[in-house]
N, C-alpha and C positions, 0 to 999 in steps of 0.2 A: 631268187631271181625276180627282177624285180620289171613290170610290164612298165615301160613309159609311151605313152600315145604321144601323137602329136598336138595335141592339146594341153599337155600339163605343161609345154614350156609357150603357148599362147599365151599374148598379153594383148589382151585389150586396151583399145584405145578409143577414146571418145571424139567426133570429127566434130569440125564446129557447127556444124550442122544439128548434131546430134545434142552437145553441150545450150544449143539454140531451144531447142527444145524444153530439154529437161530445165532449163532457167524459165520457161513461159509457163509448163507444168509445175511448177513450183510454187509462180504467183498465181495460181488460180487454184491451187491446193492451199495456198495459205488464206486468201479470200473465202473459200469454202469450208477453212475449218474456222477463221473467223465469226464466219455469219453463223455454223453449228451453234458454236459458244452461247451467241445471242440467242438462237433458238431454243437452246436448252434454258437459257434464262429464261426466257418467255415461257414455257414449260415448268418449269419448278416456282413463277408466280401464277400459271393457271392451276398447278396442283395445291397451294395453297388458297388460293380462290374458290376451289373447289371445296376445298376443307372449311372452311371457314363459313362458305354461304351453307351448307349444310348443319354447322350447327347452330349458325343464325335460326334458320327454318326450325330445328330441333327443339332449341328454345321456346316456338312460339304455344307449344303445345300440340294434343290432337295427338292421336293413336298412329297416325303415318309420318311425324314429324320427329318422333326416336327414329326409325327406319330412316329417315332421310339423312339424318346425321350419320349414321352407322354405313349407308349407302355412298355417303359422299365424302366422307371418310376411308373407306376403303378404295372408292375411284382414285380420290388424291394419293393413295401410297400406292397403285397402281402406276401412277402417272408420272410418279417418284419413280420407281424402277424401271420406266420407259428410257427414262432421263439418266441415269444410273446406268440401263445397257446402251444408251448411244453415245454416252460421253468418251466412250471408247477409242470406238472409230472416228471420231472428231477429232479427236486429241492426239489420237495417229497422225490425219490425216496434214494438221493445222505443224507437228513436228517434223513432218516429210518437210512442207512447203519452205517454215522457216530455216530447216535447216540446210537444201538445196540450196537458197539465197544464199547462208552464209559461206556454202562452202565454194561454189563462186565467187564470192568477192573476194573470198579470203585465199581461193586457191588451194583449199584443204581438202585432201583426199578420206580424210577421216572423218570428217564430216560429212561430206558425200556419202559415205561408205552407211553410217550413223541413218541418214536421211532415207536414204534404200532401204533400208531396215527397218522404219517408220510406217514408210511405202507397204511392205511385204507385211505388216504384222495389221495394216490397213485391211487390206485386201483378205487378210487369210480370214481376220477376225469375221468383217463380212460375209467371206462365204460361207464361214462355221454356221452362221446366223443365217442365211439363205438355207441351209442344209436342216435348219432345225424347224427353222419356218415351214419349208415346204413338205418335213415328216409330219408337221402338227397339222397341213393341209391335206395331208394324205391319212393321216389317222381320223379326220371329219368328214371327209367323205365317204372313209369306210364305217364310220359308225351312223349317218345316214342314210346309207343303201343297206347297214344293217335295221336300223329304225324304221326303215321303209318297207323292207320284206315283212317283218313283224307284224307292220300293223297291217 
């Protein structure tokens, strides 16, 4: 027996209104995964800068000048997997946008479809990332108020 709701024979349809929309969120997702792009460049030449003036420093001698290499060194591959976990969500972000344009111009529902799911995998990834953040902000405040009773 088989349950059919009134919803399994709904179709959706998009108003132009609504198509208005999603076409303006489109170019300002694809603008914002743009400028990510750049900022991640920006990013993986500050983590080589990082690395680099470090073993400048390292080179020059003095007992604190291995540690500085070793220190800025591990900042730089640090800063590497900063870059590495937001290229993600950028990259989501930046295929939502372009592919909403195309599938308006083009009229392609597959695209759309495609770009939604760009959208969703955006979104989800972030909150994964919001949820881990805000466990590692909660695991430091408990180990504070346990460092605190302590002493």
């Amino acid at each position: 027996m088989e349950n059919n709701s009134a919803f399994d024979s709904f179709e959706l349809q998009l108003t132009n209104e609504s198509k208005s929309f999603l076409r303006e969120a489109g170019k300002w997702a694809n603008f914002l995964g743009i400028l990510g792009f750049i900022g991640l460049g920006f990013m993986v030449i500050g983590a080589f800068s990082i690395m680099a003036m470090g073993s400048a420093f390292g080179s020059m001698g003095g007992g604190a000048g291995a540690f500085g290499a070793i220190g800025s060194t591990f900042l730089g591959v640090i800063y590497l997997l900063m870059v590495l976990l937001y290229f993600f969500p950028v990259l989501y972000l930046y295929r939502f946008g372009s592919r909403v344009k195309k599938a308006f111009a083009n009229n392609d529902t597959a695209m759309l479809t495609s770009s939604l799911e760009n959208l969703k995998s955006h979104y989800k990834f972030v909150g994964i990332l919001a949820i881990i953040m805000l466990s590692f902000y909660a695991l430091a405040i408990l180990i504070a108020i346990i460092g605190g009773l302590a002493s």
